[in-house]
C-alpha positions as CSV (number, residue, x, y, z in Angstrom):
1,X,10.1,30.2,142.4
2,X,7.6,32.5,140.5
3,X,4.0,32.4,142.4
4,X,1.7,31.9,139.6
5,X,-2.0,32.9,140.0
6,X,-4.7,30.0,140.8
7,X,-7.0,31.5,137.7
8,X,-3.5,30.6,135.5
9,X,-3.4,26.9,137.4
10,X,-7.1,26.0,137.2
11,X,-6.9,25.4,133.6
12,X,-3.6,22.9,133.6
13,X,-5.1,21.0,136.4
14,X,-7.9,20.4,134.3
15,X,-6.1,19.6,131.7
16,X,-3.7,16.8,134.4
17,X,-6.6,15.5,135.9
18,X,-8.2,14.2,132.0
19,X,-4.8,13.2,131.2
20,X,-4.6,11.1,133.9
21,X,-8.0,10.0,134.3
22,X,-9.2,9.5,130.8
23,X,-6.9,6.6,129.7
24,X,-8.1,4.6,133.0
25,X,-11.7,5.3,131.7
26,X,-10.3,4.1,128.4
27,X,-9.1,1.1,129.9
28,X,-12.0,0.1,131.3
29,X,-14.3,0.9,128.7
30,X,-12.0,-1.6,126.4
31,X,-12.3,-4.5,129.0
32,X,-16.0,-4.1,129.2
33,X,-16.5,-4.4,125.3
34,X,-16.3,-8.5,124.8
35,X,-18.8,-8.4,128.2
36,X,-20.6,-6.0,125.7
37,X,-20.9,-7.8,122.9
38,X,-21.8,-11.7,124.7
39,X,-23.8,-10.8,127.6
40,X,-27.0,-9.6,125.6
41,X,-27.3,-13.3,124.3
42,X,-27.6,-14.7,127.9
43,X,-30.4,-15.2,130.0
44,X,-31.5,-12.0,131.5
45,X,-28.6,-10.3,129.2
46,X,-30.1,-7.4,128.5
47,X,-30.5,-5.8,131.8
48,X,-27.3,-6.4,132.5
49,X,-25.8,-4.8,129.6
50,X,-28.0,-1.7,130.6
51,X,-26.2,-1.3,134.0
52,X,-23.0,-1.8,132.3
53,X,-23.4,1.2,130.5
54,X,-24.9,3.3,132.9
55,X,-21.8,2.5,135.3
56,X,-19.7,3.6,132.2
57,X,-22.3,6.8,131.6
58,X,-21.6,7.8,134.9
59,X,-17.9,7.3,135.0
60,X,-17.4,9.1,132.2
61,X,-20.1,12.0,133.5
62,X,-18.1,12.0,137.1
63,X,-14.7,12.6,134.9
64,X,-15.7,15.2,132.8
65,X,-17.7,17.2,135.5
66,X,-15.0,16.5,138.1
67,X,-12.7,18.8,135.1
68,X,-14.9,21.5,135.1
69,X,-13.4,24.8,136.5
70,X,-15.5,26.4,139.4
């Protein structure tokens, strides 16, 4: 088996870790859109709606920052 540098493996990792997190995130984000589009017409809807998409601002933030290369 052919030892490959870790400067050549950094990039595919990247590249495996948004392939297999960014359909989860996906996922997610299309379950949350009905919630999306009813919540803000119930009492105290708005807020709620906020910290919806700050949960999905961060997911999304974690994802692409976790894919970074050091």
């Amino acid at each position: 088996m052919l030892a490959m540098p870790s400067r050549a493996i950094a990039p595919l990792q990247r590249v495996l870790v948004l392939a297999l997190l960014a359909p989860a995130l996906l996922l997610a984000t299309l379950a949350a859109f009905p919630a999306l589009v009813i919540i803000p017409f119930l009492s105290d809807g708005t807020n709620r709606t906020v910290s919806l998409l700050r949960a999905h601002a961060a997911y999304a933030s974690a994802l692409l920052t976790g894919s970074r290369s050091r």
